[in-house]
N, C-alpha and C positions, 0 to 999 in steps of 0.2 A: 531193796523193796521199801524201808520204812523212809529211806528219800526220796523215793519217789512220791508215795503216801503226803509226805510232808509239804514236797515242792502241789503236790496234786492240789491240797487245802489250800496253802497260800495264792493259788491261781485263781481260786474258786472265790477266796475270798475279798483278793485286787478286784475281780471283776464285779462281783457284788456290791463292793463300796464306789466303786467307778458308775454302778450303774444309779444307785442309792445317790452320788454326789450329783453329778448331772440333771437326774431326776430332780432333785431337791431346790439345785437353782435356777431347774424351767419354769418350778411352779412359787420361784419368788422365794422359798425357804432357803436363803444367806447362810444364817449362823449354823445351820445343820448340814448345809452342804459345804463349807468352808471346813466345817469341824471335820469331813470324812476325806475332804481333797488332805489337809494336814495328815488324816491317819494315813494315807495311801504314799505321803510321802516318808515317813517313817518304817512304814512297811516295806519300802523301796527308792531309797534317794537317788536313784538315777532313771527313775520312770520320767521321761522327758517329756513326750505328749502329756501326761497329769499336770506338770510343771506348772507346762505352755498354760493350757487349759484354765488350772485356775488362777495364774498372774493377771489372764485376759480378763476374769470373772473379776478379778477383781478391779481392774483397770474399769471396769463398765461400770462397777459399781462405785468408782472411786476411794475404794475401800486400803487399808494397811499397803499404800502404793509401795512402799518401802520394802515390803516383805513380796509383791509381786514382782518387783525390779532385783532384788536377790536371787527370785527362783527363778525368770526370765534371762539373768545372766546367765545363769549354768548353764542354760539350756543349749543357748549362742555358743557358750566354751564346749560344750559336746557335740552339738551340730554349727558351726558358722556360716554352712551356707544353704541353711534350711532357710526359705523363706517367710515359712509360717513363724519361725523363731524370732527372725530378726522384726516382722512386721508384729507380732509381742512385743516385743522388748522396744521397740523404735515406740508404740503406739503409748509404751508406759510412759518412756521417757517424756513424751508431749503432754500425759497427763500430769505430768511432773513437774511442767515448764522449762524442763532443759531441750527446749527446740533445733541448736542446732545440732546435737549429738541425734535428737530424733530423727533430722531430716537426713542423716549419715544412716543411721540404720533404714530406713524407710527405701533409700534411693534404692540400696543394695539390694533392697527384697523386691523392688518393681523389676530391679534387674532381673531375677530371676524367675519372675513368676509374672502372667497378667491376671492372677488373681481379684475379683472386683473388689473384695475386701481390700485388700493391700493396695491396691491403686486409688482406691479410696481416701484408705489412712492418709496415704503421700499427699492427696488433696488435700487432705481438712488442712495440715500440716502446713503445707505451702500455703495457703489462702489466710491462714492464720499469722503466716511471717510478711503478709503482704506481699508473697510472690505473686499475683494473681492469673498473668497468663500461662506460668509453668501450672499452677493450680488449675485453670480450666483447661487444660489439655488433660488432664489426668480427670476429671472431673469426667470429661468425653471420653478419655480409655475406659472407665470405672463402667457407666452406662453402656459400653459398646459390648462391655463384656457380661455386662448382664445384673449391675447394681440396681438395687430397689429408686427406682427413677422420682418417687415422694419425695426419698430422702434428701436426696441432692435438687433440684427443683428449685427451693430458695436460691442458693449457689451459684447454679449452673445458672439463673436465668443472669446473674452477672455478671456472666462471658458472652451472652448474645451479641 
């Protein structure tokens, strides 16, 4: 019973700080939501979706890329053919400037998923290496599948 009690708290309190970090970095609060993804990893270093989650956060923020490209590896060696994984980990890489290890993770994750995020990434990616008709093909997956058509618009208008 008092493992149960104990696992019961610890549940209570992953979801609490999961809810706490998320919340913290919708509303722009970085350093407080970074500080509680970190406790969430210490409270459980195989919580994978946390990993993902805040490597990305930090990849957007281009924040300690080096410590989102560590916990984005794990993620990949626990799951390899997650595609939210690899398009993490592919997407840090890019922020990273090691391009084409990115466009190696990135292809893998279009394989598996038409995700508009991730078909997206694969864009930016390719259109950045100078690929640019393999880039506006995936620029027209990204849109067909339902990306924010703003965003790509500069882009896409140079594939017309």
């Amino acid at each position: 019973k008092e493992k149960y009690v104990l696992g019961l708290e610890m549940g209570v309190q992953m979801q609490f700080l999961t809810f706490l970090g998320g919340s913290a970095y919708k509303l722009g609060y970085n350093d407080e939501a970074f500080s509680y993804f970190e406790e969430l990893i210490l409270l459980d270093p195989n919580n994978w979706p946390i990993m993902n989650n805040y490597s990305y956060y930090l990849s957007l923020e281009e924040l300690n890329l080096e410590r989102a490209e560590e916990l984005s590896y794990k993620t990949i060696l626990a799951e390899p053919e997650s595609s939210v994984y690899l398009d993490t980990y592919g997407w840090i890489l890019y922020k990273l400037k090691r391009n084409d290890e990115a466009i190696k993770y990135l292809e893998k994750a279009t394989k598996l998923s038409d995700d508009p995020d991730v078909l997206f990434h694969y864009a930016e990616v390719l259109f950045d290496n100078n690929m640019l008709e393999e880039a506006c093909l995936y620029y027209k997956k990204a849109l067909e599948a339902g990306f924010d058509q703003e965003q790509i618009k500069a882009k896409n208008s140079l594939c017309q």
